[in-house]
Residue frames as a rotation matrix with the C-alpha (Angstrom) as fourth column:
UNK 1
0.068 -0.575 0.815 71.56
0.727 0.589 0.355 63.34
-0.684 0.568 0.458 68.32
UNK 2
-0.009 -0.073 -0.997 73.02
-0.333 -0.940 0.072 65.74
-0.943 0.333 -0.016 65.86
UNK 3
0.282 0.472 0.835 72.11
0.454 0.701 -0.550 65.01
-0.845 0.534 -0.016 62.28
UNK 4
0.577 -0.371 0.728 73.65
0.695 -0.247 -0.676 68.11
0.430 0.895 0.115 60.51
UNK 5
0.398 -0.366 -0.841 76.63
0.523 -0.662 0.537 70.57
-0.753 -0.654 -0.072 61.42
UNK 6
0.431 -0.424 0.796 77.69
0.762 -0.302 -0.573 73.79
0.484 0.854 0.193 59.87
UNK 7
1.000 -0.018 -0.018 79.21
0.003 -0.601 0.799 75.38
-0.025 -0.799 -0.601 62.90
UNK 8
0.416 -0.904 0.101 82.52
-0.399 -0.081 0.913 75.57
-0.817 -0.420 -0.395 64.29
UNK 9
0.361 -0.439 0.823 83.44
0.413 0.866 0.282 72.72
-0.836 0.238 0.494 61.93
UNK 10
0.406 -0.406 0.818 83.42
0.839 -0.188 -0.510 75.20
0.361 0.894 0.265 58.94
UNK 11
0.934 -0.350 0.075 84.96
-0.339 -0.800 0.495 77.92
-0.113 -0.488 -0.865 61.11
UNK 12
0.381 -0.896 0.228 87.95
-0.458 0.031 0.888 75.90
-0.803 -0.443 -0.399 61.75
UNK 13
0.697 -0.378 0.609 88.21
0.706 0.510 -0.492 74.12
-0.124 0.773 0.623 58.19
UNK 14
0.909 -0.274 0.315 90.20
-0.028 -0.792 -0.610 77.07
0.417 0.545 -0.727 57.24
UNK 15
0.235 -0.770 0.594 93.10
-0.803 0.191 0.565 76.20
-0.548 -0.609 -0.573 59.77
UNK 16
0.351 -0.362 0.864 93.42
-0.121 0.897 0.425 73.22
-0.929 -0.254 0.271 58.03
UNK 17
0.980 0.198 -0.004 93.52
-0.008 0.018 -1.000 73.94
-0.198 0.980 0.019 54.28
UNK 18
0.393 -0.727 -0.563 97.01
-0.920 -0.305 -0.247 74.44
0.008 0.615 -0.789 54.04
UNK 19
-0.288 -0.522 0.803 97.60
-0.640 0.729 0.244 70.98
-0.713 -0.443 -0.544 55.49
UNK 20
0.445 0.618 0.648 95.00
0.214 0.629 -0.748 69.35
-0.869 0.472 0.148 53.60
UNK 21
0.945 0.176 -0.276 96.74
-0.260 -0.111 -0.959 70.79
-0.200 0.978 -0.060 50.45
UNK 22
-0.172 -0.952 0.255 100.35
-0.983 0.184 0.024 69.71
-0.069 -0.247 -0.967 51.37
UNK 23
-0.189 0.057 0.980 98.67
-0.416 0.900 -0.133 66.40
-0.890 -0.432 -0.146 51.74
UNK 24
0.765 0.472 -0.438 97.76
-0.387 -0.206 -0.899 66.65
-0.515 0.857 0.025 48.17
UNK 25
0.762 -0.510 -0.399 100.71
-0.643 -0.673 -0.367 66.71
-0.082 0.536 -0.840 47.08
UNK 26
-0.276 -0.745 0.608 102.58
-0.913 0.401 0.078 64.49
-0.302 -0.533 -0.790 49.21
UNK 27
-0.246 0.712 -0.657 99.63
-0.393 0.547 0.739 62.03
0.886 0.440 0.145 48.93
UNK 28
0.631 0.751 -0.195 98.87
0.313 -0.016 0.950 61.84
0.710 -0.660 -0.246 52.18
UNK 29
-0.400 -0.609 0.685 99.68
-0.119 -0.707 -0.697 63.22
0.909 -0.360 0.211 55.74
UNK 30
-0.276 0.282 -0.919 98.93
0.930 0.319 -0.181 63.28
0.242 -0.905 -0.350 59.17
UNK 31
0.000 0.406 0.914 96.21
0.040 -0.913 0.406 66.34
0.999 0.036 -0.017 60.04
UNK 32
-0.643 0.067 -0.763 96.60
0.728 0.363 -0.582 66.79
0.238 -0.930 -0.282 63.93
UNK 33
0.329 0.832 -0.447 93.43
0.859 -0.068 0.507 68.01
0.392 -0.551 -0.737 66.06
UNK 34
0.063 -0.008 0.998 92.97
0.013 -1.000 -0.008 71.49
0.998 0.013 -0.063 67.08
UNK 35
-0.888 -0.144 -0.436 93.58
0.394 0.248 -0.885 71.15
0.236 -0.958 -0.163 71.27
UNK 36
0.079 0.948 -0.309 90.20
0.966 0.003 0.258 71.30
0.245 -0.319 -0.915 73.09
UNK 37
-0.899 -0.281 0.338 89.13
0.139 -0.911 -0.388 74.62
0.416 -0.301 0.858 74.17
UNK 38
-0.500 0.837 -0.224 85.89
0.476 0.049 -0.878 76.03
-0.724 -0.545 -0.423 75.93
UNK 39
-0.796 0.219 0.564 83.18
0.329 -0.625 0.708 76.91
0.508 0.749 0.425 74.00
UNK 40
-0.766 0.514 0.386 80.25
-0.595 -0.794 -0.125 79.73
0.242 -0.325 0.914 74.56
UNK 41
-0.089 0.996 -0.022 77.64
-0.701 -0.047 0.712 77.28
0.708 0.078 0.702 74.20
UNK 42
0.056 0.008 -0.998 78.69
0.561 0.827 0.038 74.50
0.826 -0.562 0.041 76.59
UNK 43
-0.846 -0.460 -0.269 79.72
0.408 -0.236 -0.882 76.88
0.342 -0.856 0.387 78.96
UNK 44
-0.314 0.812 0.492 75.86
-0.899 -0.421 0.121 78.54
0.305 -0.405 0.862 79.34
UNK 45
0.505 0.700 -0.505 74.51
-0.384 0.706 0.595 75.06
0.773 -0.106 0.626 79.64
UNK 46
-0.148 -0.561 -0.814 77.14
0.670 0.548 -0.500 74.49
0.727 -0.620 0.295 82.63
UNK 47
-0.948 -0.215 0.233 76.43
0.176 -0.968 -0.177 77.93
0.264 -0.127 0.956 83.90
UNK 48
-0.658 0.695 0.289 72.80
-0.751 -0.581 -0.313 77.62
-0.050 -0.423 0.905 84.09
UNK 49
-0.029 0.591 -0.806 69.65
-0.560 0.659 0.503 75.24
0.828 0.466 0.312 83.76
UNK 50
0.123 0.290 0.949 68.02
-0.968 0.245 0.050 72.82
-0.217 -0.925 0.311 87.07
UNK 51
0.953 -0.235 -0.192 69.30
0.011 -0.604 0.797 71.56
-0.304 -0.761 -0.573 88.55
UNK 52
0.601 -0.789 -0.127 72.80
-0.653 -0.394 -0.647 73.23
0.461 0.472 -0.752 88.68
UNK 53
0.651 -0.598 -0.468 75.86
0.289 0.765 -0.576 71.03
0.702 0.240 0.670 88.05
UNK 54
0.905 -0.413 -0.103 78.11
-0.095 -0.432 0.897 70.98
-0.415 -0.802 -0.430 91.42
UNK 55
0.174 -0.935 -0.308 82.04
-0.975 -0.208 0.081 70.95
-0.139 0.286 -0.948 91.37
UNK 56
0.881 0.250 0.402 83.40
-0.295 0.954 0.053 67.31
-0.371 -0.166 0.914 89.75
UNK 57
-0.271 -0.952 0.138 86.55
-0.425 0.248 0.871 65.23
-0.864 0.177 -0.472 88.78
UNK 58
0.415 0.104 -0.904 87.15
-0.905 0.149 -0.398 63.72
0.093 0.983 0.156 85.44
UNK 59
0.208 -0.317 0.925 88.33
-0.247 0.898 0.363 60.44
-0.946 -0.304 0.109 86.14
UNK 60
-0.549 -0.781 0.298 89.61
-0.119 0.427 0.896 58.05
-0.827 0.457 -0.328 83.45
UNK 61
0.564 0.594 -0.574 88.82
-0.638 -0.129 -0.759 57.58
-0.525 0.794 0.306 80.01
UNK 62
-0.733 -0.577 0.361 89.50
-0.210 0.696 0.687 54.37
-0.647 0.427 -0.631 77.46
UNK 63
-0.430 0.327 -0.841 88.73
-0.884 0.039 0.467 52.98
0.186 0.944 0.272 74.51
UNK 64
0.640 0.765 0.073 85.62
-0.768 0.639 0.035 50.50
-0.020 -0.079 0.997 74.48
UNK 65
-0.118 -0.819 0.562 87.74
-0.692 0.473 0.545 46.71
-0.712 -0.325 -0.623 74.75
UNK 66
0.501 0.433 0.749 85.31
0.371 0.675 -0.638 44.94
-0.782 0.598 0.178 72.33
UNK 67
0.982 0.079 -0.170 87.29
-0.085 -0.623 -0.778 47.61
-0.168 0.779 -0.605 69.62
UNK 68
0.389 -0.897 0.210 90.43
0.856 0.268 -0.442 47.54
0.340 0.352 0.872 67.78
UNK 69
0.026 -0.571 -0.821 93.13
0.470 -0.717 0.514 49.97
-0.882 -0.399 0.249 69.16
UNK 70
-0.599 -0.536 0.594 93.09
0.794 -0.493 0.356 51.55
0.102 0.685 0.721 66.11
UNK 71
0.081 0.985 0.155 89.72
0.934 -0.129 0.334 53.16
0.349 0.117 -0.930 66.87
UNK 72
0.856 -0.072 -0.513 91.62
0.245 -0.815 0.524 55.73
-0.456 -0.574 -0.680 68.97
UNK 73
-0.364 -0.931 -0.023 94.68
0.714 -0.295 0.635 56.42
-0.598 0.215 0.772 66.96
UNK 74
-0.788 -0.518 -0.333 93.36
-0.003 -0.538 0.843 57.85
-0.616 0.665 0.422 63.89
UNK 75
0.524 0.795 0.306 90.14
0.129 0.281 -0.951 58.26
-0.842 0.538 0.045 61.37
UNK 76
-0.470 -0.880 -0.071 91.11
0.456 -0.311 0.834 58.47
-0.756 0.360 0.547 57.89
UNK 77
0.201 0.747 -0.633 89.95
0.100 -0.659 -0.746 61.17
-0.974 0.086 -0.207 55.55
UNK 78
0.975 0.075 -0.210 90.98
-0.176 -0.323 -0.930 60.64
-0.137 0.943 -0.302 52.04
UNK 79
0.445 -0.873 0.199 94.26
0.671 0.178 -0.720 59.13
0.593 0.453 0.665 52.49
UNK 80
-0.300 -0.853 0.428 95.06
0.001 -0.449 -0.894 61.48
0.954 -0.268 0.136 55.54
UNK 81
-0.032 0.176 -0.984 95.08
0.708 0.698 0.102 60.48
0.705 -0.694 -0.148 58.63
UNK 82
0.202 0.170 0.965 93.57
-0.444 -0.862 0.244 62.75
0.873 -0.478 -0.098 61.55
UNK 83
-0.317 -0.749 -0.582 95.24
0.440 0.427 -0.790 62.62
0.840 -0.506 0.195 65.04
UNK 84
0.807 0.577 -0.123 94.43
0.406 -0.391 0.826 63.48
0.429 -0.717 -0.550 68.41
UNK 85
0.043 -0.757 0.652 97.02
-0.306 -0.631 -0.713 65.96
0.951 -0.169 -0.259 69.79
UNK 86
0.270 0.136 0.953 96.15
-0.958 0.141 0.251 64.33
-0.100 -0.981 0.168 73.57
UNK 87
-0.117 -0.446 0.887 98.37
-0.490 0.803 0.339 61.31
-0.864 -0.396 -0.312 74.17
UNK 88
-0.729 0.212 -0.651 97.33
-0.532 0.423 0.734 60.36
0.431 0.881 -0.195 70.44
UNK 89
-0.879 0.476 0.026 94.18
0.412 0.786 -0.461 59.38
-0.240 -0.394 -0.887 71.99
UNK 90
-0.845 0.424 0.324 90.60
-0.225 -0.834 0.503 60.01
0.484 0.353 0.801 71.24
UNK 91
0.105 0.286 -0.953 89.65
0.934 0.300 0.193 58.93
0.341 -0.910 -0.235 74.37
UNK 92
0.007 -0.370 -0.929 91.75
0.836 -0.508 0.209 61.30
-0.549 -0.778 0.306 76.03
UNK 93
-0.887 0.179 0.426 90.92
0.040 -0.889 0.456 64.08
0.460 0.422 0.781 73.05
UNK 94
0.196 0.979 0.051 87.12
0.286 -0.107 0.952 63.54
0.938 -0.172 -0.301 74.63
UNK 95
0.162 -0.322 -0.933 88.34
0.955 0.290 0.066 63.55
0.249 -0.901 0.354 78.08
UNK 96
-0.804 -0.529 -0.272 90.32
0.524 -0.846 0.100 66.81
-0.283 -0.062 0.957 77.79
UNK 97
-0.708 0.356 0.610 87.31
0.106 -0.800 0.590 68.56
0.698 0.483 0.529 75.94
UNK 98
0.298 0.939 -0.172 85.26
0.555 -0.024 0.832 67.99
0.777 -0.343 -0.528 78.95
UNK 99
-0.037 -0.719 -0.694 87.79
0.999 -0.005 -0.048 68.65
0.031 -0.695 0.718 81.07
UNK 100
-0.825 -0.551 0.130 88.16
0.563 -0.823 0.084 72.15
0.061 0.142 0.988 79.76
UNK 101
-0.008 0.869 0.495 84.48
0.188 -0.485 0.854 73.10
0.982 0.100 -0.159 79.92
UNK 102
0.570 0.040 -0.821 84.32
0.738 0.414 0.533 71.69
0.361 -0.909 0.206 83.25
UNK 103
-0.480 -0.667 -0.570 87.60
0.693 -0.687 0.221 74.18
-0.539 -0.289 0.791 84.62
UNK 104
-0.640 0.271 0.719 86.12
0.362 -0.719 0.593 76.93
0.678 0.639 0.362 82.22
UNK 105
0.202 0.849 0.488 82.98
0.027 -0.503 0.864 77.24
0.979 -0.161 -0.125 84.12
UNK 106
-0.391 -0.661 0.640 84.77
-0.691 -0.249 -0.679 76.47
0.608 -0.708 -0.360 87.61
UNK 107
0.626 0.568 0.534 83.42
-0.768 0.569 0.294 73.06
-0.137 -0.595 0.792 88.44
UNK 108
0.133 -0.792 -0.596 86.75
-0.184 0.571 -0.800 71.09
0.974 0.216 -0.070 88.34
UNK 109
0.313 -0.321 0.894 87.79
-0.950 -0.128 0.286 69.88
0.023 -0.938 -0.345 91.59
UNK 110
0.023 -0.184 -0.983 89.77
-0.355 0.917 -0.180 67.11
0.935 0.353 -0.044 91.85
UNK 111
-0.984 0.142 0.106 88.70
-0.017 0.520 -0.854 66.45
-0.177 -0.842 -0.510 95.62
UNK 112
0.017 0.992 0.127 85.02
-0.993 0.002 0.117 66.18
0.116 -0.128 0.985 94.64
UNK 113
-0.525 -0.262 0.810 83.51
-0.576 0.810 -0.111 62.89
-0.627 -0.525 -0.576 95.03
UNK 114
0.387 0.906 -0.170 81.38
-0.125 -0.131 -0.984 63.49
-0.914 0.402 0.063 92.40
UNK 115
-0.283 -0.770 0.572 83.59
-0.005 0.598 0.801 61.22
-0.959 0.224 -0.173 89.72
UNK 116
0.749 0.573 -0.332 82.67
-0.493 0.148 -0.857 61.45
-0.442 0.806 0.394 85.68
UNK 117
-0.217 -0.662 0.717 84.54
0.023 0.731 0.682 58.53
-0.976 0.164 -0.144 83.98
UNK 118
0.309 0.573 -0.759 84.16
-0.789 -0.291 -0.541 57.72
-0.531 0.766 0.362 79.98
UNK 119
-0.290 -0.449 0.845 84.71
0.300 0.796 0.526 54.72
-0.909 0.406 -0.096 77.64
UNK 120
-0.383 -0.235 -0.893 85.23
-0.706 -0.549 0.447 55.60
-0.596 0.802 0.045 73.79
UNK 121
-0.124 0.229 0.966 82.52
-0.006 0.973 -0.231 53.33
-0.992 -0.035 -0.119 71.53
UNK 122
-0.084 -0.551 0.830 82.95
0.787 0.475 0.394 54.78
-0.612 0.686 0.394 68.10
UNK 123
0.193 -0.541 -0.819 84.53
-0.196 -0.839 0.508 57.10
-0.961 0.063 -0.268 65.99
UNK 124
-0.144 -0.127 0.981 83.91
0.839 0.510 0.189 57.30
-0.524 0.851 0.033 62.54
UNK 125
0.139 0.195 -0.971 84.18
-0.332 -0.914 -0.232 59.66
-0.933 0.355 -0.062 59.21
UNK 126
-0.067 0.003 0.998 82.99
0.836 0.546 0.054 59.06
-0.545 0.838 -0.040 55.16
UNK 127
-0.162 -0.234 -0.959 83.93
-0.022 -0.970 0.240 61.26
-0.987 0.060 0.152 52.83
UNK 128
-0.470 -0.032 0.882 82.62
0.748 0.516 0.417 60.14
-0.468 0.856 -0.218 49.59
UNK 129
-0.912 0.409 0.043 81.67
-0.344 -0.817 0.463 63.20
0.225 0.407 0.885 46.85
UNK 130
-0.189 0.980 -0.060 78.19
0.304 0.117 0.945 63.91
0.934 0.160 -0.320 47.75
UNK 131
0.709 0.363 0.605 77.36
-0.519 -0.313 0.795 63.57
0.478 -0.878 -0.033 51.44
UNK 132
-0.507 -0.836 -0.210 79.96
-0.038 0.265 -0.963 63.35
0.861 -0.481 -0.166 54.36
UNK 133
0.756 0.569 -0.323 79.12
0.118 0.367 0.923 61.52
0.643 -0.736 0.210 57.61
UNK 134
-0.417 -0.852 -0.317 80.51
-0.091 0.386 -0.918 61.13
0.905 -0.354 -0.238 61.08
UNK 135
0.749 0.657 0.083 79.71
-0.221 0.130 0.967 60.15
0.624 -0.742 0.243 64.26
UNK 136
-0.544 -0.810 0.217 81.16
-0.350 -0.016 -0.937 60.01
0.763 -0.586 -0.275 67.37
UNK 137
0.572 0.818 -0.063 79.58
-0.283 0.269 0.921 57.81
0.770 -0.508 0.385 70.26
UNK 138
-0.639 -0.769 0.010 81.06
-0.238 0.186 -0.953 57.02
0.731 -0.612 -0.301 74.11
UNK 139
0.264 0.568 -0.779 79.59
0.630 0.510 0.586 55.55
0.731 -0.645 -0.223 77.63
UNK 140
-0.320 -0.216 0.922 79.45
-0.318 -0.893 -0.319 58.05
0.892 -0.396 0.217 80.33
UNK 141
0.129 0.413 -0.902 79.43
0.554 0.724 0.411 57.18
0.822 -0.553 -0.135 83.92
UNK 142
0.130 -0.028 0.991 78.81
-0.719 -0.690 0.075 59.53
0.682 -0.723 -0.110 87.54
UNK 143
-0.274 -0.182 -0.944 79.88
0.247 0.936 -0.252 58.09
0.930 -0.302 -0.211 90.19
UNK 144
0.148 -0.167 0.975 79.24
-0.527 -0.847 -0.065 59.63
0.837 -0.504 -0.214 93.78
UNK 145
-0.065 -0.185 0.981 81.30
-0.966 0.258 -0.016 58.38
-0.250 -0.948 -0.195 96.99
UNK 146
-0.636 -0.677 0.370 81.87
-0.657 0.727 0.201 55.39
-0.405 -0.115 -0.907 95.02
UNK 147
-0.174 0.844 0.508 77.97
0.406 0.531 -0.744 54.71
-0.897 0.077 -0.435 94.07
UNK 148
-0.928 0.216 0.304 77.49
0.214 -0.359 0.909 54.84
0.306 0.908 0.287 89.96
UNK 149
-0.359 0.843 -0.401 74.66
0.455 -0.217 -0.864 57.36
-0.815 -0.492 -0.305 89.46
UNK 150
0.423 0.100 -0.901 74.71
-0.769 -0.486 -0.415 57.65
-0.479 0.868 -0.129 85.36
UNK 151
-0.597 -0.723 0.347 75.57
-0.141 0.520 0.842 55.18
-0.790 0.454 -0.413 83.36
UNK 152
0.728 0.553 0.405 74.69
0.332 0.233 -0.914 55.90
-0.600 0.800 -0.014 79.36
UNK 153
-0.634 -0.411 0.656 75.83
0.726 -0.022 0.687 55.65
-0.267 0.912 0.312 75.85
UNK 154
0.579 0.652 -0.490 75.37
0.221 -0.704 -0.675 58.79
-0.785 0.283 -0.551 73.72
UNK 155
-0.092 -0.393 0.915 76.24
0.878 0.402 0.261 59.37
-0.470 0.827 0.308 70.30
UNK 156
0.226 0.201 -0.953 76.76
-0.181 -0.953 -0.244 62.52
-0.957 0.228 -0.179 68.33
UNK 157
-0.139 -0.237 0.961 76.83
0.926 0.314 0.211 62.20
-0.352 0.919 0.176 64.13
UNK 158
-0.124 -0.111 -0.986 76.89
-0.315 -0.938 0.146 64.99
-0.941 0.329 0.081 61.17
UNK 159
0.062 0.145 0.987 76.32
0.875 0.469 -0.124 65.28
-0.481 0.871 -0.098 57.60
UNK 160
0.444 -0.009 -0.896 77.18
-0.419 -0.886 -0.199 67.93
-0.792 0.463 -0.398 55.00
UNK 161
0.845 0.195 -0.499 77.73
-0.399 -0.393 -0.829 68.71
-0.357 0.899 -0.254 51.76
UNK 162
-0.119 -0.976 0.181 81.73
0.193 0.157 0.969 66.52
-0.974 0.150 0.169 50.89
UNK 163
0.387 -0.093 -0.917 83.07
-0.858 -0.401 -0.322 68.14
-0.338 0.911 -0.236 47.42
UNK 164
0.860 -0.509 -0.015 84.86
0.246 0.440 -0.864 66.38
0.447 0.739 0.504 44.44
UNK 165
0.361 -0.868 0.341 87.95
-0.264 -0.446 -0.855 68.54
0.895 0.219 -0.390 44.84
UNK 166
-0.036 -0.657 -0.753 90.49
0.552 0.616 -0.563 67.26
0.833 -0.436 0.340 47.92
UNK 167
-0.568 -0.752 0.335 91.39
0.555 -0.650 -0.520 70.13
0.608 -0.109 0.786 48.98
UNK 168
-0.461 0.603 0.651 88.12
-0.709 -0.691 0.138 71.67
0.533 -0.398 0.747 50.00
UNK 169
0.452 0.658 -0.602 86.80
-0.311 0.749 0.585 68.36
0.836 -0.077 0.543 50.99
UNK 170
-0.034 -0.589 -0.808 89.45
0.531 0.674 -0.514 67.12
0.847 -0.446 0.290 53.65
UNK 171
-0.810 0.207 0.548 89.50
-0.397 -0.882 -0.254 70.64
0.431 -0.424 0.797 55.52
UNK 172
-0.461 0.862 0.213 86.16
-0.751 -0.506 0.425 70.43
0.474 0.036 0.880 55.94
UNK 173
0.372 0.192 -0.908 85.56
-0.093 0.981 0.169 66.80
0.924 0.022 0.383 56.79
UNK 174
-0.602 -0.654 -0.458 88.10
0.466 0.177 -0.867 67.26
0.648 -0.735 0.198 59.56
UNK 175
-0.786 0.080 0.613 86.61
-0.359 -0.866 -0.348 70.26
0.503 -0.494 0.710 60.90
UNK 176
0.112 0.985 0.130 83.02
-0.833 0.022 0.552 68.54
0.541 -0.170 0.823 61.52
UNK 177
0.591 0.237 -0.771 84.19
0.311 0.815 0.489 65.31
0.745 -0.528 0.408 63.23
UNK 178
-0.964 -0.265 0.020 86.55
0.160 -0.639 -0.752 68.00
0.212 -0.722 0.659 65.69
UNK 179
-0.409 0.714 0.567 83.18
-0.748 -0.619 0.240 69.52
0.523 -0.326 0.788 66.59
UNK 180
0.082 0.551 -0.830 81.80
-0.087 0.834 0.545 66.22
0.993 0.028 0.117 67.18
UNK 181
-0.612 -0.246 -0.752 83.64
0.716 0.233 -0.659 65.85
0.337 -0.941 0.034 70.69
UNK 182
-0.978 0.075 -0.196 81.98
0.062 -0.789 -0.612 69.45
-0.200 -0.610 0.767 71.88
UNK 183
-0.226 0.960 -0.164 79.00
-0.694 -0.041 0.719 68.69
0.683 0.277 0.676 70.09
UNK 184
0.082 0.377 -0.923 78.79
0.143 0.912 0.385 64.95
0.986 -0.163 0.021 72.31
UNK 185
-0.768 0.062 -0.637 79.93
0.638 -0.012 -0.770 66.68
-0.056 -0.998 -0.030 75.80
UNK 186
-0.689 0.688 0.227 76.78
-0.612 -0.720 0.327 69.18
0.388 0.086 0.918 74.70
UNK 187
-0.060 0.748 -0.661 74.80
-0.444 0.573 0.689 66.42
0.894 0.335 0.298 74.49
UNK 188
-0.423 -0.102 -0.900 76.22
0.635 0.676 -0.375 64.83
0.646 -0.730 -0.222 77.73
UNK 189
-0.949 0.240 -0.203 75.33
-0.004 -0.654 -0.756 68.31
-0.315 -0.717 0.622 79.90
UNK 190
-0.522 0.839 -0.155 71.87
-0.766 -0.382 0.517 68.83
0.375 0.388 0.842 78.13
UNK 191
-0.052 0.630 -0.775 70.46
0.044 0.777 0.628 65.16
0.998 -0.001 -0.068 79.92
UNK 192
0.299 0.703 0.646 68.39
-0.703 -0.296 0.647 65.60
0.646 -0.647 0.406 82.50
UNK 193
0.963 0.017 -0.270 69.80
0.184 0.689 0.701 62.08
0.198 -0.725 0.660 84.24
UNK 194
-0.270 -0.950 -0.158 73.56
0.748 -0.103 -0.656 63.22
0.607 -0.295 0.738 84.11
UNK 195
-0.118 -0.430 0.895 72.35
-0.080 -0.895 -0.440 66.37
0.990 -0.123 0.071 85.40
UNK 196
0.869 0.461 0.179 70.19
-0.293 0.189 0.937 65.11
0.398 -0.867 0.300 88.58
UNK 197
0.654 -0.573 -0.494 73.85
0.413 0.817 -0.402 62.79
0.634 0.059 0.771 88.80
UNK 198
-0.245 -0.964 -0.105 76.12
0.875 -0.173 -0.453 65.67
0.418 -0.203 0.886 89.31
UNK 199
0.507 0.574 0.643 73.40
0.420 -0.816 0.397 68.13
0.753 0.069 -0.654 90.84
UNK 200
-0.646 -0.704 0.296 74.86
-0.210 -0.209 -0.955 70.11
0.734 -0.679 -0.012 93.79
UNK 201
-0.419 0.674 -0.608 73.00
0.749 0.635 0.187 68.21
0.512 -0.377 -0.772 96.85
């Protein structure tokens, strides 16, 4: 479980500032999601560690049923509303970020039998001056040849530092619940039962 982030999230606030100040203005806006990409650190933990992870498919991904469809449209940060750039889903924004590790390190294969499915169970972000939260939590399942061999809930959260001022505050906010997804497929490679799941036999 992640409990504080000053990574990526303030790397990429800076992409967002002009939005976040346009939104000012406007009074609010719609901030779409940077598109998944691979990162260095997911890709060493796919790359190495016992036992090693064979070639798998990504199967489907949805939003938990017990939740409101809104859970995947949109969080809102101050009156602007962050978007997933994948199908407007943040299902399918989690999906895709595994996806891309997964093809990064060259263990895509969509004829494995070795299936990794996901359900989306919640997606949240508070931005009140003082401390900013978020969390980000989903159900992972392995199947193999049709037999589930993983099936857990894992949850990734943050906290940092949320100014007074909009401008510096929205940016920033965004940036740390983006990380969240790459921070929760970290979390998903780094367990010892997903890995046995998808080991190469």
């Amino acid at each position: 479980m992640t409990r504080r982030s000053t990574d990526s999230g303030m790397a990429r606030a800076g992409g967002m500032a002009l939005l976040a100040a346009a939104s000012l203005l406007a009074g609010c806006a719609e901030m779409p999601m940077n598109p998944p990409k691979p990162t260095i650190e997911n890709a060493a933990k796919l790359r190495s560690g016992s036992p090693a992870i064979g070639p798998v498919e990504v199967g489907k991904f949805t939003l938990d049923t017990a939740q409101s469809a809104s859970l995947d449209k949109g969080v809102n940060i101050r009156s602007n509303m962050v978007r997933s750039p994948v199908e407007g889903s943040f299902a399918q924004y989690l999906r895709e970020t595994l996806r891309v590790e997964l093809q990064s390190a060259g263990l895509l294969d969509a004829k494995s039998d070795v299936v990794i499915t996901g359900t989306l169970l919640d997606s949240t972000v508070e931005t009140p001056v003082g401390t900013g939260k978020a969390a980000l939590a989903a159900r992972f399942v392995v199947t193999r040849a049709g037999t589930v061999r993983y099936d857990h809930a894992l949850r990734a959260e943050a906290s940092w530092d949320s100014p007074f001022i909009g401008v510096a505050a929205i940016p920033l906010a965004a940036g740390q619940y983006e990380a969240l997804y790459r921070k929760l497929v970290g979390a998903l490679l780094d367990d010892a039962a997903f890995r046995a799941a998808v080991a190469t036999p």
